[in-house]
Structures are given as structure tokens and as C-alpha cells.
C-alpha positions in Angstrom: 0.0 0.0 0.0 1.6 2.8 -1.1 0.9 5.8 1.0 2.3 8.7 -1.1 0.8 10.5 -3.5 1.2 10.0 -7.2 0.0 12.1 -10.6 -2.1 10.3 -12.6 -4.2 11.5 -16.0 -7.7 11.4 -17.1 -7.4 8.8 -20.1 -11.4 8.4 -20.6 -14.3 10.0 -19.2 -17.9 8.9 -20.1 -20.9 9.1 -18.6 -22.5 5.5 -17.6 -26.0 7.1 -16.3 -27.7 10.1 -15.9 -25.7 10.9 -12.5 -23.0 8.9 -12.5 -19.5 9.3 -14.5 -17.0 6.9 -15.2 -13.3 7.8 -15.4 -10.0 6.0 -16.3 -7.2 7.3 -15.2 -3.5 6.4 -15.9 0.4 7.3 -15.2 1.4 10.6 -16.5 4.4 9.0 -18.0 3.0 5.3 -19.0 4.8 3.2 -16.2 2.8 0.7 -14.4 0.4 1.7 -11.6 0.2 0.2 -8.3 -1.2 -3.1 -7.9 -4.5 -4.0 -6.8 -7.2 -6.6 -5.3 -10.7 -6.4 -5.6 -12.3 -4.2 -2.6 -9.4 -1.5 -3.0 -10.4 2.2 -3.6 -8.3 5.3 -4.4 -8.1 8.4 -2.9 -7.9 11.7 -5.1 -6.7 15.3 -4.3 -8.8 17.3 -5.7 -7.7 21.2 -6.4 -9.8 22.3 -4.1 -7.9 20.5 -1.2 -10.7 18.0 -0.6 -10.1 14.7 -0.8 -12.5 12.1 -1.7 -12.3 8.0 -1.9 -14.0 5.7 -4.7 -14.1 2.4 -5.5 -11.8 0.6 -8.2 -14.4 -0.8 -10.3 -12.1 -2.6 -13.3 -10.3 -5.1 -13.6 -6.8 -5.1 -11.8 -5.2 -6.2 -14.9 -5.9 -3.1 -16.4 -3.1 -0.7 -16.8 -5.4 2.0 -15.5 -7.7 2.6 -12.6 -11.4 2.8 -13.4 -13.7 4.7 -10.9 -17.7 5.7 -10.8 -18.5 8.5 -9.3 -22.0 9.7 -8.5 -23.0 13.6 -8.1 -24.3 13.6 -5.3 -27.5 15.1 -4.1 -26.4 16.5 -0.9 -22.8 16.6 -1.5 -20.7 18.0 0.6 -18.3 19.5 -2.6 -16.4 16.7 -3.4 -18.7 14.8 -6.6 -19.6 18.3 -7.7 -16.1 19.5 -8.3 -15.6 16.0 -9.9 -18.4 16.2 -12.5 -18.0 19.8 -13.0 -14.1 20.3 -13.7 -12.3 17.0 -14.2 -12.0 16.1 -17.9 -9.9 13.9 -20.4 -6.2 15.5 -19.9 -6.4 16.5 -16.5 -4.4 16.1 -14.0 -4.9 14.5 -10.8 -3.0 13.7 -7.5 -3.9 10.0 -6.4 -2.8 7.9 -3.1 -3.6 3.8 -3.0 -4.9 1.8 -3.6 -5.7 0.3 0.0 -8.3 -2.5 0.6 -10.3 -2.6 4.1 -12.7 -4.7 1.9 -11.4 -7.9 0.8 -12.7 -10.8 -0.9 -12.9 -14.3 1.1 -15.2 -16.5 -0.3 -17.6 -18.6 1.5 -19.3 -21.6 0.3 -21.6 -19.7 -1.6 -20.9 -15.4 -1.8 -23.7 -13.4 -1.7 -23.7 -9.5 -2.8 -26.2 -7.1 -1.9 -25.7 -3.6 -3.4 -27.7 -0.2 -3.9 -26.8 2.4 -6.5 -23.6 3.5 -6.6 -22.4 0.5 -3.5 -22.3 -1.7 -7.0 -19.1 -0.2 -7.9 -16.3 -2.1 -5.5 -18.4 -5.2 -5.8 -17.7 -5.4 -9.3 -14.1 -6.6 -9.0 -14.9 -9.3 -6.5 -17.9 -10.8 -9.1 -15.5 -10.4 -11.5 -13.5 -13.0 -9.9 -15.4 -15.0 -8.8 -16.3 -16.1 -11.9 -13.2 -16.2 -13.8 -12.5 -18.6 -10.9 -15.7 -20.6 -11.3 -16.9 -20.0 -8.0 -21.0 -19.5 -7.3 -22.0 -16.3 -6.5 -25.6 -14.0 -6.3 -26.2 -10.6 -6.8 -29.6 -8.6 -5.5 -28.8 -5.2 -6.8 -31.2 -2.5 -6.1 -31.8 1.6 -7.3 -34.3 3.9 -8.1 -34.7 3.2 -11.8 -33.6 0.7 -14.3 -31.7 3.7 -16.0 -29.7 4.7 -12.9 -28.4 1.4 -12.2 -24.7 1.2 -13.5 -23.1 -1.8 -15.1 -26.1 -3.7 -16.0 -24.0 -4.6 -19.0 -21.0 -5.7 -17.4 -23.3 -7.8 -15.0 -24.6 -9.7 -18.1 -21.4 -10.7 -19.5 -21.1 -12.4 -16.5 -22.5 -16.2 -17.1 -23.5 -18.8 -14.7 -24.8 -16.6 -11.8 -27.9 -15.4 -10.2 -28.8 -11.8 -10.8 -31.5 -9.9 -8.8 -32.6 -6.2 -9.5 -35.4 -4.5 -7.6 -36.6 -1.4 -8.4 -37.8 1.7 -6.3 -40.2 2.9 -9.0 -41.1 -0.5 -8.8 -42.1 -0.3 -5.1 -39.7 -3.2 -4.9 -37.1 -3.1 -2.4 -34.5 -6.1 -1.7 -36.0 -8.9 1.0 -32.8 -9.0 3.2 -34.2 -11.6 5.4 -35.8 -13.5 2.5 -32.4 -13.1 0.9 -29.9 -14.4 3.7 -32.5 -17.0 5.4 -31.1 -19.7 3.1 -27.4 -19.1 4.2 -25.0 -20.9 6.3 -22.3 -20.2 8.7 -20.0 -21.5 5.9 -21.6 -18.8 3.5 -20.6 -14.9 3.4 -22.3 -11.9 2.5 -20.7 -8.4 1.2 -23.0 -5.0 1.1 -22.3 -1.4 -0.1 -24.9 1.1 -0.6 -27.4 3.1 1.2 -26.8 3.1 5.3 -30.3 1.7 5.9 -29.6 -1.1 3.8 -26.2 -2.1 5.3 -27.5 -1.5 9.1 -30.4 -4.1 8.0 -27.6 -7.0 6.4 -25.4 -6.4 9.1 -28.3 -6.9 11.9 -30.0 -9.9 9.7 -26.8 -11.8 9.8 -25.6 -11.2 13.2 -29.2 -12.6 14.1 -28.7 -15.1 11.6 -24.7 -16.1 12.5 -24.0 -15.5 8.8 -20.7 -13.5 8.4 -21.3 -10.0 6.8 -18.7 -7.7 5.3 -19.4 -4.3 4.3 -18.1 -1.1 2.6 -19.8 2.3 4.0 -19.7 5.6 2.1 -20.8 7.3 5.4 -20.8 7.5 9.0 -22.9 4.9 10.9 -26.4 6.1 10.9 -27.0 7.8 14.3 -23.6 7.5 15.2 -20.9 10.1 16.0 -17.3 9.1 17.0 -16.2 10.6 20.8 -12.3 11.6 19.4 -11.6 12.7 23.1 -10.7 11.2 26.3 -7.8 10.6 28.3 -4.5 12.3 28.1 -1.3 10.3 26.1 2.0 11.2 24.6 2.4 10.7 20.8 5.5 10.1 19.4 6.4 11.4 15.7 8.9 8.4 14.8 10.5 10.1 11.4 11.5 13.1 13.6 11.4 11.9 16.9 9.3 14.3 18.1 7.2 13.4 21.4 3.6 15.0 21.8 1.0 15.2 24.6 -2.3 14.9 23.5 -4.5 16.4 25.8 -8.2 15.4 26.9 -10.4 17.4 24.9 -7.8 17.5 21.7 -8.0 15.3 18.8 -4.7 13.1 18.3 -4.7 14.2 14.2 -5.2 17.8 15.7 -2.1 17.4 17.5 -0.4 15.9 15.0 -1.2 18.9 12.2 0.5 21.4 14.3 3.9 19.5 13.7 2.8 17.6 10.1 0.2 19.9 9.2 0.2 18.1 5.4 -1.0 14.8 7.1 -4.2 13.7 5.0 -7.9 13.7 6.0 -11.2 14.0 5.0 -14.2 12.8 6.7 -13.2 13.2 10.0 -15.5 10.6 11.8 -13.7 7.5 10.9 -15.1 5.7 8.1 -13.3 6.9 4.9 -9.6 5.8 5.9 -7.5 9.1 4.5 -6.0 9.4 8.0 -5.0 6.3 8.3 -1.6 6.0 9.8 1.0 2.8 10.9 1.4 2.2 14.5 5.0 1.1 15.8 4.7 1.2 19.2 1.8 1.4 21.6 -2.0 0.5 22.0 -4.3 2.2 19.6 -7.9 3.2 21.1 -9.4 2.5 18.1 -13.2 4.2 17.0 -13.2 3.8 13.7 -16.0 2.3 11.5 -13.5 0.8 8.8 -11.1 -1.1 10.2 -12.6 -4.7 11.0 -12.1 -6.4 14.3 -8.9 -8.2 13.1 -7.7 -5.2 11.6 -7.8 -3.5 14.7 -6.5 -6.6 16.8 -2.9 -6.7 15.0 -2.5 -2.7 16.1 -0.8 -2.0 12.9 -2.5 1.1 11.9 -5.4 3.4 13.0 -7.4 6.0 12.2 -6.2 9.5 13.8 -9.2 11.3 13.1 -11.2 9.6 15.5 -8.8 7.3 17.9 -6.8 7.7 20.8 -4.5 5.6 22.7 -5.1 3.2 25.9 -0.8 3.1 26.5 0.8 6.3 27.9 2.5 6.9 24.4 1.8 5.9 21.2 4.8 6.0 18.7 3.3 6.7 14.8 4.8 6.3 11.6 4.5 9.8 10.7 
């Protein structure tokens, strides 16, 4: 995972739906990009300083990166600027890919996706079936002509496909759906928070392993980023911190690498993720998952603290 930034170029843009644009985006000087599995996502510096994450939605044996990206209704800047200024010749400052969403098959993988939460299960379908393995789709939207990929989904033989349709009053039966699962089965969601709250609660009631990618904060839910006092050591400098109560960590780490990246803020899109060389992260995150955050290799600074007097960072 490469955690600087590179420059790539806008090779191809074309609009897949009414709101959502596809880009491809490649080296500025035709080398190789980084390598990728399915589940990864970029991150992208935009020029107005925000930065935003998206889904790799090719195939990684392409020798570009493919994104979607939706203009949001209530966006908060970052899909406006995208649709509005980014064109073929552009360009763009990208860091990744990383992959907090992996694919591990289970006897049989099920996929349950709304709009635009189609876009990182692509890859892992993808797969799937170049490797013969069974898998289902139930893929849901507001219209048959704002669902993306419907082509792409076709070329891929052998599987069950299920699309329900909000115009259709039809909405995806997520206990009908996951009641013929086993343990030995798995389940991956993106898409709408409602939906994901309601596949992750089915299959904890159900013991059926669930893993999901959110393009938001948990619904309801706001990350507490204070709490006890702790030292933070600055390992490429040496430098040694104290982090008080009611002060972020990534606040206190800006004052001295003010260039470290963010974006959401409340621990669910991964910009601030950072390695961790010594120490015992607090972590409060939404994206790392449990084993993630067991090995204590990295955390999220926007949100997390530390439950050891000093934590020592790669930074």
C-alpha cells in the first residue's frame, strides 16, 4: 500500500448514467500503476484541497484505474467538483490503492448492493467467476436507468442476478435473501446506510458473516475523538507530543505535520489512516474490522486515541 501521493491522467471519461461518470485514469508518464485486489479504492486530491475516496471498479489487470462516481445530491463538494471540472487531460494527484474490503469466499458469496455501493463489488464478481466460484447478486436503485453496469453484470454467465426497483415499489427482502445461508456462506454489502444496518443486523441474528463497505458515517452515530490524556511520538522526527483530553490526536499531530491527510473526520473513509509502531491504539473507527484493529498495525487518527501512555506513529 503505497501511502504517497502519485500524478495520474484522465485517459477516458464517459458518462454510464444520468448521475454517474466513469473515469479511467493512468500514469502521466505510462509506467505501471500500483497493484490492486478487488475491494481497494483510491483516494484523489482534488484542487480544491478535498479529498475524496471511490471504489476501483475494473479489472486489476488493467493498466489504468477505473472509478464511478456519483454527483451527489447532498454533497458535501467533493462529486460536484468531480463532475463539474475534471475532464480527459487532466491532472490528478492519487494515493492507494488500500483495501479494508477484501474478498474471502464462502461456500456460496452473496452480494447485496444499492446504486452507486455496485461499484467495489464489481471486481470481486468479477473474480469470482473467472474462478468458477458461485455467487448472487440482489442489486437495487431507483430506476432501471440509474443502475450502473447492467451490461458488465450480463457478460457475467453462470450466476444469479436480482434487480429490484424503487419505482417498482420493490425493495431487496434481506431476510428472505440471507434466510437460506449458512455459517459456511458470506455476504458483502455497499450502498445506502439503511440497507447495510439491516444486512449487518439480519446476519448477526442469523450467524452469517457479513462484510461491508460504508460511504458514510454509521447512521446515528458520532465518534467521541476525546478522552484521556497520552504522549504521541512522531517516529521520522522523533518528536514526542502530549495529547490532551479534549484535543484530537490528528489535531495534534497537524501542528507538527500539518500536510498529514484527511477528510471525513469521523472514521469511516480511511484518509488518515496511519501505521502504528509502538503502543495500543484506542481505536473508534468504522473501517477497520475487528482483526484489523486486533494486530494494532495502523489506525485512524481522526477519530482514535490511545489506551498506552504513548503511542509512537509512523509519521
Amino acid at each position: 500500500m503505497d501511502s504517497e501521493y502519485l500524478v495520474g491522467v484522465i485517459s477516458r471519461r464517459d458518462l454510464i448514467t444520468g448521475r454517474i461518470v466513469e473515469f479511467k485514469l493512468a500514469s502521466t508518464d505510462g509506467s505501471a500503476l500500483p497493484a490492486w485486489e478487488p475491494g481497494a479504492h483510491i483516494e484523489l486530491n482534488l484542487a480544491s484541497g478535498l479529498v475524496r475516496q471511490y471504489s476501483l471498479c475494473g479489472d486489476p489487470a488493467d493498466e489504468f484505474f477505473t472509478i464511478a462516481v456519483l454527483k451527489e445530491e447532498q454533497s458535501r463538494g467533493g462529486s460536484i467538483e468531480i463532475h463539474e471540472n475534471l475532464n480527459v487531460g487532466d491532472q490528478i494527484s492519487i494515493r492507494g490503492p488500500k483495501n479494508h474490503f477484501k474478498l474471502v469466499p464462502g461456500a456460496k458469496t452473496v452480494f447485496v448492493a444499492g446504486g452507486i455501493g455496485i461499484t467495489p463489488l464489481l471486481p470481486m464478481m468479477r473474480k469470482l467467476s473467472e474462478d468458477g466460484q458461485p455467487w448472487a447478486l440482489h442489486y437495487g436503485g431507483k430506476s432501471l436507468a440509474a443502475l450502473a453496469y447492467l451490461d458488465a453484470l450480463q457478460l457475467m454467465d453462470g450466476n444469479e442476478i436480482n434487480i429490484y426497483l424503487k419505482n417498482e415499489t420493490r425493495r431487496i427482502p434481506v431476510l428472505d435473501v440471507m434466510s437460506d445461508l449458512s455459517s459456511s456462506d458470506v455476504v458483502y454489502v455497499c450502498g445506502p446506510e439503511s440497507m447495510i444496518d439491516e444486512v449487518e443486523q439480519t446476519g448477526a441474528k442469523l450467524g452469517i458473516p457479513v462484510h461491508l463497505e460504508r460511504f458514510g458515517p454509521i447512521a446515528g452515530e458520532t465518534p467521541t475523538a476525546t478522552g484521556d490524556s497520552f504522549e504521541v511520538e512522531l517516529a521520522r522526527t522523533g518528536t514526542v507530543l502530549t495529547v490532551p483530553e479534549d484535543t484530537r490526536l490528528i489535531d495534534v499531530v497537524r501542528t507538527v505535520v500539518p500536510s498529514v491527510p484527511f477528510s471525513c473526520e469521523e472514521g469511516y473513509c480511511g484518509s488518515c489512516e496511519t501505521g502504528v509502531l509502538e503502543g495500543v491504539p484506542d481505536h473508534r473507527d468504522s473501517i477497520l474490522s475487528p482483526e484489523e484493529k486486533e494486530t494494532n498495525e495502523c489506525m485512524m487518527i481522526c477519530v482514535g486515541r490511545s489506551k498506552s501512555a504513548r503511542l509512537v506513529l509512523d509519521l
